[in-house]
C-alpha positions in Angstrom: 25.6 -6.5 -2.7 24.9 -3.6 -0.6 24.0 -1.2 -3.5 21.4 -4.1 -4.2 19.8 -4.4 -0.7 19.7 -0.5 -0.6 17.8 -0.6 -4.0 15.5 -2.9 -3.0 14.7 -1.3 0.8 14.5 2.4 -1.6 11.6 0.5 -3.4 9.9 -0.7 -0.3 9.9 2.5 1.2 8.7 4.1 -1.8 5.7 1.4 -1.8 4.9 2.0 1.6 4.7 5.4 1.3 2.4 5.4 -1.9 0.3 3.2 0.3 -0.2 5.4 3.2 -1.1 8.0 0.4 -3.8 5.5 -1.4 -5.3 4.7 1.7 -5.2 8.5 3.2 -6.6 9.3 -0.4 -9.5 6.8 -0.3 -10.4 8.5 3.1 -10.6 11.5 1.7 -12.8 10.6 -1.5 -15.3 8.9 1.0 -15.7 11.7 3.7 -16.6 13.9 0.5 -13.6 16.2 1.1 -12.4 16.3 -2.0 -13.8 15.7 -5.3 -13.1 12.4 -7.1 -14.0 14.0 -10.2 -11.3 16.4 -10.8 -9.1 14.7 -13.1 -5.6 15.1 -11.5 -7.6 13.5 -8.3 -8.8 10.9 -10.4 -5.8 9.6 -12.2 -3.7 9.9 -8.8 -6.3 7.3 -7.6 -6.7 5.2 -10.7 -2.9 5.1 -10.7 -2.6 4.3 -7.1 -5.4 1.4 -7.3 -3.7 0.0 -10.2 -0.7 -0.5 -8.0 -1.6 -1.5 -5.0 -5.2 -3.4 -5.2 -4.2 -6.8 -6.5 -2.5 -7.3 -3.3 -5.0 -5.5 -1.4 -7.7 -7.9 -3.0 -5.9 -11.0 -2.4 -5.8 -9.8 1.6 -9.3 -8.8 1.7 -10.3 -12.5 0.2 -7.9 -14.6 3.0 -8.7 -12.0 6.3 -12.1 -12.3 7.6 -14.7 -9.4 7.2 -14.7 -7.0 10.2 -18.0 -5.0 9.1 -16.7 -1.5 7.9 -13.7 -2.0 9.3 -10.3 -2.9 6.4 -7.4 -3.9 8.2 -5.5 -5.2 4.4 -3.5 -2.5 4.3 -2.2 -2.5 7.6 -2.1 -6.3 7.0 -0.3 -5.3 3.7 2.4 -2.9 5.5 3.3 -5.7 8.2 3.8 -7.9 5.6 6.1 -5.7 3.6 7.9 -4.9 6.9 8.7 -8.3 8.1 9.7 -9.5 4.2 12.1 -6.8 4.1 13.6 -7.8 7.5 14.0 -11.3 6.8 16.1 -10.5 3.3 18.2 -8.4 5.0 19.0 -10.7 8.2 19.2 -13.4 5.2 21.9 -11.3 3.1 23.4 -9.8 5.7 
């Protein structure tokens, strides 16, 4: 069970961290300090998207709007954080 539950938290660390990098990456493409045009920039963002914008959508429609301001992903990362504490006070 414990190779399982490690498994599991090696994947929710992994999707965390691709999710600081999305958002860190967005940040980037919208100051202008790098180009979104150069293609390994590109597909690291299509790919990234891909992954984590359904979620990220289905956030944004239930939180309220707070102007410029997109709190999903933090919303996103609490989430994640307390889902992965409950399993393993569940299993454990």
């Amino acid at each position: 069970m414990n190779s399982i539950l490690n498994l599991i938290n090696s994947i929710v660390d992994l999707y965390c961290f691709t999710l600081i990098v999305y958002v860190v990456l967005s940040w980037l493409v919208a100051f202008n300090i790098i180009n979104p045009w150069q293609p390994i920039v590109r597909s690291l963002y299509t790919g990234l998207s891909r992954l984590h914008d359904p979620l990220l959508d289905w956030i944004r429609s239930v939180v309220p709007n707070f102007g410029g301001l997109d709190i999903s992903p933090v919303i996103l990362l609490l989430a994640i954080q307390f889902a992965r504490n409950l399993l393993f006070e569940l299993l454990l």
